[in-house]
GUTITOR-630826 format. One record per residue: residue number from 0; y, x, z of N, C-alpha, C in turn; residue in three letters. Coordinates in steps of 0.05 Angstrom, whole numbers. Example, Ala and Ser with C-alpha at 12.3 -4.5 7.8 and 13.67 -1.06 7.14 Angstrom:
BEGIN
{0,{-114,264,156},{-90,246,156},{-66,264,156},ALA}
{1,{-45,257,142},{-21,273,143},{1,258,157},SER}
END
This chain:
BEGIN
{0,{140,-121,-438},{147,-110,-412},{147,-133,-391},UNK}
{1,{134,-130,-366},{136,-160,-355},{134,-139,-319},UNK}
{2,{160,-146,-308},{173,-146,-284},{146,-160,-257},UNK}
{3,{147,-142,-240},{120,-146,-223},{130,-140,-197},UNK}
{4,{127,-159,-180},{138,-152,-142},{114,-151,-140},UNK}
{5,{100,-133,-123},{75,-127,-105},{74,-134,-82},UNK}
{6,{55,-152,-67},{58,-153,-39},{23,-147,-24},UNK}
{7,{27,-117,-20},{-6,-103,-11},{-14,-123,14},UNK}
{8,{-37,-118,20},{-44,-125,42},{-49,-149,46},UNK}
{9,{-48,-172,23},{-39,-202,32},{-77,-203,45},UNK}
{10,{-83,-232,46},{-111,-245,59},{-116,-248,36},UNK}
{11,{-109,-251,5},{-124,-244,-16},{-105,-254,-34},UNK}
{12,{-123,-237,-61},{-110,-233,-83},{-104,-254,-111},UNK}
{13,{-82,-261,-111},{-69,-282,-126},{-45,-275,-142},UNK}
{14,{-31,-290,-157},{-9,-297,-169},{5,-314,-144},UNK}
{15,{29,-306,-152},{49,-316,-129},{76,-326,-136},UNK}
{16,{75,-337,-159},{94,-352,-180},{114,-325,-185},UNK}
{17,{137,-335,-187},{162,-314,-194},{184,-310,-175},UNK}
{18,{192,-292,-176},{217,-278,-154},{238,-263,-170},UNK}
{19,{262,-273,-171},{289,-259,-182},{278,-247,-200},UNK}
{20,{261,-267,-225},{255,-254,-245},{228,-239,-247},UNK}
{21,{218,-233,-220},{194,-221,-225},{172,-233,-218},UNK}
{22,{138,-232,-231},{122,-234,-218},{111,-236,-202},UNK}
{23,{111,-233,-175},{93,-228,-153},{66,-243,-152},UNK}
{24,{59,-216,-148},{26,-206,-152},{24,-205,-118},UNK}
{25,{-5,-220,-103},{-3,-213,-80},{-28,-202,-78},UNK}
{26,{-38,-166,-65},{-65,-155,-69},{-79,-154,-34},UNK}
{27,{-97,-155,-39},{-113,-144,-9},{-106,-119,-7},UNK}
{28,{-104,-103,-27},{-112,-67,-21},{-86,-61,-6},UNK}
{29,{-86,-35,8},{-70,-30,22},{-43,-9,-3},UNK}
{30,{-26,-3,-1},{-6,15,-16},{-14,43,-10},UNK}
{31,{-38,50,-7},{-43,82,-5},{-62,93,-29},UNK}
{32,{-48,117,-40},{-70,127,-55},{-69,113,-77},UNK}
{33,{-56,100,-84},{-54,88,-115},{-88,53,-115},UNK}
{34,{-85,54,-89},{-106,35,-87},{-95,9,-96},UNK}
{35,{-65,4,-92},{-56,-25,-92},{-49,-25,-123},UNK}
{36,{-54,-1,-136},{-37,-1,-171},{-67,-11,-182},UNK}
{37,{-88,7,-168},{-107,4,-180},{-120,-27,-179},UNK}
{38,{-113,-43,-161},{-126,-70,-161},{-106,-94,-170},UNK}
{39,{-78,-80,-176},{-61,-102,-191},{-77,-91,-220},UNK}
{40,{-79,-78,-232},{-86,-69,-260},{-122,-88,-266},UNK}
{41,{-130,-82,-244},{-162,-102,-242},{-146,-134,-251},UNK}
{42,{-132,-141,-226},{-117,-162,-227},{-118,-183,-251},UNK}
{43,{-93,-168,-268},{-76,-174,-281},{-97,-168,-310},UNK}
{44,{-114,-155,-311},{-132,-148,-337},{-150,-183,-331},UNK}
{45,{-163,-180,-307},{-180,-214,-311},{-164,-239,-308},UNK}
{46,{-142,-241,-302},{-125,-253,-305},{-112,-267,-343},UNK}
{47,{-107,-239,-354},{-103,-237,-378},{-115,-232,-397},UNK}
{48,{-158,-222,-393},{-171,-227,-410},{-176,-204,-428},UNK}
{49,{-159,-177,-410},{-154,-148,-420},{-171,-136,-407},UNK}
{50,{-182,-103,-410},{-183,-81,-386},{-170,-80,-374},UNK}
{51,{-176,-70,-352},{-155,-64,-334},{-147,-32,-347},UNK}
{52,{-157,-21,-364},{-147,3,-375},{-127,-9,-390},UNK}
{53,{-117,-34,-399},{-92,-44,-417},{-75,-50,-401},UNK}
{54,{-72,-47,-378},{-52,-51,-361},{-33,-29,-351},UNK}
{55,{-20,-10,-357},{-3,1,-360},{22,1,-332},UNK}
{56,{24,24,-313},{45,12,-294},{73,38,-317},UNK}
{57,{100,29,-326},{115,44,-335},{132,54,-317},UNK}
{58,{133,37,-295},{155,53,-271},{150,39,-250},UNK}
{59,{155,50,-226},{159,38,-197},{123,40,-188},UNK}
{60,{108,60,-199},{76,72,-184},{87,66,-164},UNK}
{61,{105,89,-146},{99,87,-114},{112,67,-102},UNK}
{62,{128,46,-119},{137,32,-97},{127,3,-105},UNK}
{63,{141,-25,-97},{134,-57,-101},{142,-62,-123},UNK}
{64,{169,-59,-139},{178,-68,-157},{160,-45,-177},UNK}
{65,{156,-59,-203},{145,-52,-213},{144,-65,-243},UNK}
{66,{149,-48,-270},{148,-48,-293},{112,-48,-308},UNK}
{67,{114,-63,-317},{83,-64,-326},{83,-68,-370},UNK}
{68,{63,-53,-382},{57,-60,-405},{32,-69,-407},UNK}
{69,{21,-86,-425},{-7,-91,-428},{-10,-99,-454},UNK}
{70,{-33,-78,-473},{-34,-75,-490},{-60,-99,-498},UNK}
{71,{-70,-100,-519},{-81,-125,-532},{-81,-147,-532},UNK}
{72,{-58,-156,-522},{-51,-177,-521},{-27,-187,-528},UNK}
{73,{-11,-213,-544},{8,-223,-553},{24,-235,-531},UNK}
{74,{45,-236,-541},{68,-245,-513},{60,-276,-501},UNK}
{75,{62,-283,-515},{50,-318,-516},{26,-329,-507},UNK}
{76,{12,-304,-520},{-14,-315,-496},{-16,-307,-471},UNK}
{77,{-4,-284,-471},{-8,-271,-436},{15,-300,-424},UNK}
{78,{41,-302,-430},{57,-320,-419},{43,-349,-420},UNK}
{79,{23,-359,-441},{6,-379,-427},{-15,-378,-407},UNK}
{80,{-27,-347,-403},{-53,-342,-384},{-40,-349,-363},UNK}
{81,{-20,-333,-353},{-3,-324,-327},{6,-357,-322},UNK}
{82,{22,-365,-338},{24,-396,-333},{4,-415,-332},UNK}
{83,{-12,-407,-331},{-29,-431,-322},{-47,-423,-301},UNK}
{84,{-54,-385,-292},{-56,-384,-271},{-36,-397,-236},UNK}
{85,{-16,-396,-248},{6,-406,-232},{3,-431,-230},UNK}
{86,{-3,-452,-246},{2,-474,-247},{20,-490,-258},UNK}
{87,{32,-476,-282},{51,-480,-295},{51,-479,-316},UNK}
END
């Protein structure tokens, strides 16, 4: 399970280190229409080396905060992808 702040709209799409625990994901797409779920899931799949069909939202669709699963992948590696997208 890995905790996700959304911020739509940014000038482009990145990792945005961590916030009170969560992720922040920053997307170009705007929050309408499931456009901004649909390009964190793009995201977070080339990021992690997954589909974006393994990206999973479990709660918070309509809003920023946001619960995510992502399937084929081990905890350790996604927590090294993500960390080293970050810089960390």
């Amino acid at each position: 399970m890995l905790r996700v702040r959304v911020q739509p709209r940014a000038s482009r799409e990145a990792l945005g280190g961590e916030r009170e625990g969560a992720l922040v994901v920053r997307l170009t797409a705007p929050p309408v229409e499931g456009a901004a779920n649909k390009a964190l899931a793009r995201l977070l799949g080339r990021v992690l080396g997954v589909p974006p069909s393994s990206v999973r939202i479990v709660s918070g669709a309509g809003g920023r905060q946001k619960r995510i699963t992502v399937s084929g992948i081990d905890v350790a590696t996604a927590r090294e992808r993500l960390g080293a997208r970050m810089g960390g």
